[in-house]
N, C-alpha and C positions, 0 to 999 in steps of 0.2 A: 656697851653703854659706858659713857665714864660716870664718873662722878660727880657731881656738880663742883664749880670751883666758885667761893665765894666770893664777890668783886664786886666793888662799889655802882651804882646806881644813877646810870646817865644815856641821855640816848642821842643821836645825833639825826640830823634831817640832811646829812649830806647827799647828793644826788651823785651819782657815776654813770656814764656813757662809755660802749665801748673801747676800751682801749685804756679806757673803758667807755664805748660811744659808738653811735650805730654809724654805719661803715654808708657812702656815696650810694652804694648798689642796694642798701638795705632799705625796707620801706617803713617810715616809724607806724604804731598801731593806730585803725581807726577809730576807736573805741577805748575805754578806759578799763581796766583788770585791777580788782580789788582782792589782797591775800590778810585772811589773820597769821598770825606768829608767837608765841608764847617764846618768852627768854627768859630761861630757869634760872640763870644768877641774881637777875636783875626783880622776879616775882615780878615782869611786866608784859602785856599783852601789848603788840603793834600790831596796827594796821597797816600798809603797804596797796600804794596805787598803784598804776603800771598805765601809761597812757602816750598818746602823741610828743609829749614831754619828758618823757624817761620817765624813771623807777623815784618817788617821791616815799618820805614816811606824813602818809596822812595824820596822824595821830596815835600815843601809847596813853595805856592807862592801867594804873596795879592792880595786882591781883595778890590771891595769896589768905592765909589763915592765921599765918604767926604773929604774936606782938611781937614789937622789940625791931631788935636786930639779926635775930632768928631769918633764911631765907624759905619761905615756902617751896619753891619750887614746882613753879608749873610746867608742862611736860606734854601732854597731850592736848590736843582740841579738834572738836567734830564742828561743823555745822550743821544746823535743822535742815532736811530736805525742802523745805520753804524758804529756810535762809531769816527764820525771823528771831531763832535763838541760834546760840550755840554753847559747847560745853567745854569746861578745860580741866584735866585732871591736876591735882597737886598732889606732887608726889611725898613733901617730906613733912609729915605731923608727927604726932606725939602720943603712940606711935603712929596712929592711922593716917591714911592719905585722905582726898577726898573730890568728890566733882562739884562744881559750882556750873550752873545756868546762868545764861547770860541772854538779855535781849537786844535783840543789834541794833537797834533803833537808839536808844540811849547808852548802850553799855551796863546796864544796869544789872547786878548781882539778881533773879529774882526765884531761884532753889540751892541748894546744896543738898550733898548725902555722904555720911561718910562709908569709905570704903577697906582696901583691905592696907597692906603694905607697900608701899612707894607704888602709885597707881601710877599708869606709862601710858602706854596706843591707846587712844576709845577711837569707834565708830559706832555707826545708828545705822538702824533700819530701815528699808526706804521708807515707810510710812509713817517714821522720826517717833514711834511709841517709845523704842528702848533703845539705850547704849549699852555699848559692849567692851567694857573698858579691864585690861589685864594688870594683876598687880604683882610688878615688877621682882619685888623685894628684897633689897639690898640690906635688909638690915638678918643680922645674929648666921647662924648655920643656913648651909643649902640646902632645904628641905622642899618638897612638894610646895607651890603656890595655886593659882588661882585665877579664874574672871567672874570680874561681877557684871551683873545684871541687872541696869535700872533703869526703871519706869521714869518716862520724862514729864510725865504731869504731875506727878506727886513728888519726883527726886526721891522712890524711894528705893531699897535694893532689893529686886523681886529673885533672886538667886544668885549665891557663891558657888562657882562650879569649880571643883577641885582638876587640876589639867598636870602640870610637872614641874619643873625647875626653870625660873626664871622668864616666864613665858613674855613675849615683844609683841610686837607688830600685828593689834588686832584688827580684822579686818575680814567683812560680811561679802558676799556673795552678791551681784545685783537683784535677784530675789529673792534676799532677805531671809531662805532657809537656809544657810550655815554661815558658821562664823569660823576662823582661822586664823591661829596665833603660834607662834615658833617658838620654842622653849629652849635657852641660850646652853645650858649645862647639861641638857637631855638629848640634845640632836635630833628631835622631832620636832613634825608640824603637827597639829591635835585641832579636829574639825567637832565643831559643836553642832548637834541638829537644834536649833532655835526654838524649834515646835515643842522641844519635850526639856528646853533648858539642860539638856545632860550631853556630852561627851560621844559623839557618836562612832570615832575613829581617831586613829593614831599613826602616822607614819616618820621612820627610823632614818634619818639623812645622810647616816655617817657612809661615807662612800665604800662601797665594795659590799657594805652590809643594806641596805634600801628593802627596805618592805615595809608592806601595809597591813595593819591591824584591824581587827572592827573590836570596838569599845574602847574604852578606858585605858591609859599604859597601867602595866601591873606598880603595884605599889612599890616595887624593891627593882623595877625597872629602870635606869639611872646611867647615863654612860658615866664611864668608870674618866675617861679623857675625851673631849667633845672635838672630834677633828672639824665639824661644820661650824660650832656654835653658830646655831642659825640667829638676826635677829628683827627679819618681815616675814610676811604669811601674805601674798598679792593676788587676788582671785585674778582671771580673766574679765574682759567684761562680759563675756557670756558664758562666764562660770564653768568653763569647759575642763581648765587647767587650774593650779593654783605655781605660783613664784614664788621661791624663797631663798631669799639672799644670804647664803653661806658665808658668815663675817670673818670668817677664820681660815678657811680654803680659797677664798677667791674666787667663789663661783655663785652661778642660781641654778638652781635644781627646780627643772617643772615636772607637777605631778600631775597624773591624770585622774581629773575628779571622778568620774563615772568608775573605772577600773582600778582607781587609789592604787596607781602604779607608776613608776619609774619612767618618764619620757626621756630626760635629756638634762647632761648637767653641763651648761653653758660657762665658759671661762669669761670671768669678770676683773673688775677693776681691786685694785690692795682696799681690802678690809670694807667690801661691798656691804652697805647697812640697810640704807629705805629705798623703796618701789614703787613708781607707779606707772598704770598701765594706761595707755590712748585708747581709743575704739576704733582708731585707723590704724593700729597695729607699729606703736613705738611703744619703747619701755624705757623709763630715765630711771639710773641705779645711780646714787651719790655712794663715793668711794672714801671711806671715811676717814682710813690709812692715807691713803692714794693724793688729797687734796685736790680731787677730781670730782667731775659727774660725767657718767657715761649715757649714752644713747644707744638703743640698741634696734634692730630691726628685729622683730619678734619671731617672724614667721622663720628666717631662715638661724637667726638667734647670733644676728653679725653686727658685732659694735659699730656702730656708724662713725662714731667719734667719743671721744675722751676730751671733754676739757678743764683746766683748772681753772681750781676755784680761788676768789681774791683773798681768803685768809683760811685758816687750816680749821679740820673738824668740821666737813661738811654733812649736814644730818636728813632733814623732814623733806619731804618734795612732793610736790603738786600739781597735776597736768590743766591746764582749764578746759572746757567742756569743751570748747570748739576743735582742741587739739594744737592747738597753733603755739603753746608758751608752756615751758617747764617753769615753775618757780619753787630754789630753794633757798633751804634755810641753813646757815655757815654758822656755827657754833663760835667762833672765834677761840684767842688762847691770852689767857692772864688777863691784864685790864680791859683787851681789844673788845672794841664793840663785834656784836653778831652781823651779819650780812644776810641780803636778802638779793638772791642773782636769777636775773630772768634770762632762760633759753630761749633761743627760737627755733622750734622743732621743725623748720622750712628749711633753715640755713645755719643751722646748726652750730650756730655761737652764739654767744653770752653779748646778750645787745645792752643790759642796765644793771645794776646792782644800786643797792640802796644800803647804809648803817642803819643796825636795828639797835635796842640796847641788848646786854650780855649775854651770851647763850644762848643765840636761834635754837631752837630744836623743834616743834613741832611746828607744821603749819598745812592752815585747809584755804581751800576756795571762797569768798565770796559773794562779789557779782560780777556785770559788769554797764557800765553807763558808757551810752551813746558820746560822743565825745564831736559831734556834730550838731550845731544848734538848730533846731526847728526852723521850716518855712514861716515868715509871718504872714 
């Protein structure tokens, strides 16, 4: 993860077609795809369409805790499994971070909670009671961190679980009993049992050395030099395996969830960061080093393609439910706005991209609208 860079506060509604514009043979969508986006420079949320028209910015609107000129920094965002809130971590307070509730119908702030230090990944549960959000923390010494746990009706934090050093990319299980975060300086993934809010197992990434723990990493447990610095944790969607994208070796290492054991460490793209998985068996890995996003064939664990991306510091990435669209989030570099670039997981190029404002880095799914008007 970098650091945030601080940079003035503008967002652009420019449109981009392969080439950026979709190609004679390509078919634009029938239907319209909706992405949120959080840009940590800018403390602003986008919305992002995606439709028969290309890649639009429907609308941003700020976020954030700090007066001033201070920049909040938001960083993570979930949606409600309803889709009728959603949550967005802010990473940099004073010192605490914190989650803000949001309802999608207005935008409208209507919880907050504070949390621990520089809050980063959240997800929720399918039944949307609780987030699951890891706090980062970049600020003083490298010590043990943490995930919190909070209750989405009240916005309040029903447990801090102590995990390792620098823990990322959190991320649940599709039923909702374990949670999965990578810890950047400890070279583990650390699986929470949800049922009992504690620590259920621990496994060790750094290559050659791979095993699996049950409980808690020991407290003086610490890689001395992190050869994976892991920083995603990717369940399968049938929870069989988990992914984890090795930021610092070039690879994803899947684990087997049942055996918490070593399957297979797959050669990736320079300085592979976020994940995520299809239910028809793709996996899009944004290359962070690389100014790429890959695709990969899961089963047999064979890159399909590598493509770059329109501006460098590519981060967050999103499948839609149907399987048909990767969409991600391009961090940009010094004043450059952030980018929002849609794949198409058919034909395996970048069909729209869209200017977001500063710093894409997180982004989830929406919905999606018919983009065909009624019979009268």
């Amino acid at each position: 993860m970098m650091t945030a860079i601080w940079r003035r506060c503008f967002s652009l509604s420019v449109v981009y077609f392969l080439g950026l514009g979709l190609s004679a043979q390509e078919t634009p969508p029938s239907k319209t795809y909706f992405v949120y986006v959080v840009c940590e420079s800018a403390d602003k949320i986008a919305v992002v369409s995606f439709g028969p028209d290309g890649a639009k910015l429907d609308h941003t609107l700020h976020t954030g805790i700090l007066p001033g000129a201070d920049i909040s920094g938001p960083h993570g965002i979930v949606m409600s499994p309803d889709r009728q809130f959603y949550y967005v971590t802010i990473a940099h307070g004073r010192p605490f971070g914190q989650a803000l509730k949001y309802r999608t119908k207005d935008d409208m702030v209507v919880g907050h909670v504070t949390l621990g230090y520089f809050p980063a990944t959240v997800d929720i549960t399918p039944d949307g009671n609780f987030i699951y959000e890891v706090n980062f923390n970049l600020h003083g010494d490298m010590v043990p961190s943490s995930v919190s746990v909070v209750a989405t009706d009240e916005m309040v934090e029903a447990a801090r679980i102590p995990t390792c050093v620098m823990p990322h990319g959190s991320r649940l299980n599709s039923a909702g009993t374990r949670q999965y975060s990578a810890c950047m300086m400890d070279d583990m993934l650390v699986e929470i049992d949800t049922t009992k809010f504690a620590v259920s197992r621990h496994f060790l990434l750094s290559k050659g050395k791979e095993a699996g723990e049950q409980g808690s990493p020991p407290k003086d447990q610490h890689a001395m030099t992190a050869t994976c610095s892991p920083t995603w944790a990717q369940p399968s969607p049938d929870g069989k395996s988990v992914y984890v994208a090795c930021n610092k070796s070039d690879e994803i290492v899947e684990v087997v969830a049942d055996t918490w054991s070593l399957k297979r460490r797959i050669p990736a793209g320079s300085g592979v960061y976020n994940l995520a998985v299809s239910t028809d068996g793709k996996m899009a890995a944004t290359n962070k080093r690389g100014q790429s996003v890959s695709i990969f064939d899961v089963p047999s664990g064979r890159e399909l393609v590598r493509l770059p991306t329109k501006r460098k510091i590519p981060d967050g990435v999103v499948i839609s439910p149907d399987n048909l669209y990767a969409f991600v989030a391009v961090e940009g570099i010094g004043s450059e706005p952030g980018t929002v670039e849609v794949v198409d997981l058919r034909t395996f190029k970048t069909v729209a991209a869209v200017d977001v404002p500063e710093q894409a880095v997180g982004i989830d799914f929406w919905k999606t609208e018919s983009s065909i008007a009624p019979d009268k």
